[in-house]
C-alpha positions in Angstrom: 14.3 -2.1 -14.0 11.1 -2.5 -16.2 8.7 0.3 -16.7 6.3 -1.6 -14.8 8.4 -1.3 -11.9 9.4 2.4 -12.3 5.7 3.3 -12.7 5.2 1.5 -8.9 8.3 2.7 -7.4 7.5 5.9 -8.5 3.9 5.5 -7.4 4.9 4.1 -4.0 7.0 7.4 -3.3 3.9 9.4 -4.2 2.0 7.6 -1.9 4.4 7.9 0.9 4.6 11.6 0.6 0.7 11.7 0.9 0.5 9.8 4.1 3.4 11.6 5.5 1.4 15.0 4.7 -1.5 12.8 6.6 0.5 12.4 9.7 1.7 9.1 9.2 5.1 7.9 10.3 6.9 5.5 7.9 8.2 2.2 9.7 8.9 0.6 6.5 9.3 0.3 2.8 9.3 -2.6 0.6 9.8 -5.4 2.9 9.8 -8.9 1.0 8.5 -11.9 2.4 7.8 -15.5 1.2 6.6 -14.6 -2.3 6.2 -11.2 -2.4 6.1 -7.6 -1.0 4.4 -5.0 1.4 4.8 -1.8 0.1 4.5 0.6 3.3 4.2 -0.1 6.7 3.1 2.7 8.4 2.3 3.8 11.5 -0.8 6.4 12.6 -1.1 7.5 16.6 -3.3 4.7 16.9 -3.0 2.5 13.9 -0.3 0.1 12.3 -1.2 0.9 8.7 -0.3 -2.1 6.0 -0.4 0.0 2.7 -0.8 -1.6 -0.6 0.0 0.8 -3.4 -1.3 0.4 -6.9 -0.4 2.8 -9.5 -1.8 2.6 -13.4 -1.3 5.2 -16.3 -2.9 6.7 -19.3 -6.4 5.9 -19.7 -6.9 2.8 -17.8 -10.5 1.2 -17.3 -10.7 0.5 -14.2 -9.1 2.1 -11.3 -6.0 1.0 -10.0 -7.4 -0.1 -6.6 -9.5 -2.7 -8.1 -6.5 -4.7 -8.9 -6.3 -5.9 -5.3 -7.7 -9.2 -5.7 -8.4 -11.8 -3.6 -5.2 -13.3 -3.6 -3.7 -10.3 -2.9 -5.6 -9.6 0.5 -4.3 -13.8 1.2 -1.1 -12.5 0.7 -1.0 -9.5 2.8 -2.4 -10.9 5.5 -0.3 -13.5 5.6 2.7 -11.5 5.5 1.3 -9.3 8.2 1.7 -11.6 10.8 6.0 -11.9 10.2 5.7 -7.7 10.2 4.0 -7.4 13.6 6.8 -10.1 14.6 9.9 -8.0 12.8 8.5 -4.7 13.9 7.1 -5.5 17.1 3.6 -4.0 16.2 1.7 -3.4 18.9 -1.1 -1.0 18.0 -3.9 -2.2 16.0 -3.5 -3.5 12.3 -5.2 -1.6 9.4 -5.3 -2.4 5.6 -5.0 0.2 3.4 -4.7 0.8 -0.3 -3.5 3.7 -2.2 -4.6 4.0 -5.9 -2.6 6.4 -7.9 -3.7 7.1 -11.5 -1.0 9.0 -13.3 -2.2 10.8 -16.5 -0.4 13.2 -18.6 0.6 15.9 -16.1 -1.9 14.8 -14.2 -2.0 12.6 -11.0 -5.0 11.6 -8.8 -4.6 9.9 -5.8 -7.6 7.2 -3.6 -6.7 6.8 -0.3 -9.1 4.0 0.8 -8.3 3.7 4.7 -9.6 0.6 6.4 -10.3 -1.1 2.8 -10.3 -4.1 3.7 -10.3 -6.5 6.8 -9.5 -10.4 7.0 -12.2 -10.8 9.6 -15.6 -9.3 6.7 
């Protein structure tokens, strides 16, 4: 496993700790599909919560949440449609992101709920 990937698994856990400590319930982790991946899939008392998680070290210049491109938000919409069919979603789909920037000792974490929406 590359660095790059340890830095996002280990980012990914972080975020799922958060959430849990939110209230959120986990449905699933990691779940590749046709050219790529959803990181959580989580689930809220009324929400279906598709969580991106971007994770960056040392002194980066931009935050990790502005990563999430265009492309990305194709992607994950895209791939949203086969979850609601795997999981049998039924409660309303949010997008979510989670920027975690790790520095030092140090770890902050963004938790933009609702960031984005393929319909805006």
């Amino acid at each position: 496993m590359t660095d790059r990937m340890m830095i996002g698994r280990a980012g990914e856990a972080i975020a799922l700790e958060y959430l849990k400590r939110k209230g959120l319930k986990l449905v699933a982790r990691n779940v590749y599909l046709d050219g790529g991946e959803i990181d959580l899939v989580m689930e809220s008392d009324r929400y279906c919560h598709i969580v991106e998680v971007k994770t960056m070290t040392g002194n980066a210049v931009m935050m990790p949440f502005e990563k999430v491109n265009r492309d990305k938000i194709i992607h994950l919409v895209k791939a949203t449609r086969k979850i609601i069919y795997l999981y049998k979603i039924k409660k309303e789909i949010v997008f979510d992101i989670v920027s975690i920037l790790i520095e030092q000792n140090r770890v902050w974490i963004n938790y933009l709920q609702d960031a984005f929406s393929p319909n805006r």
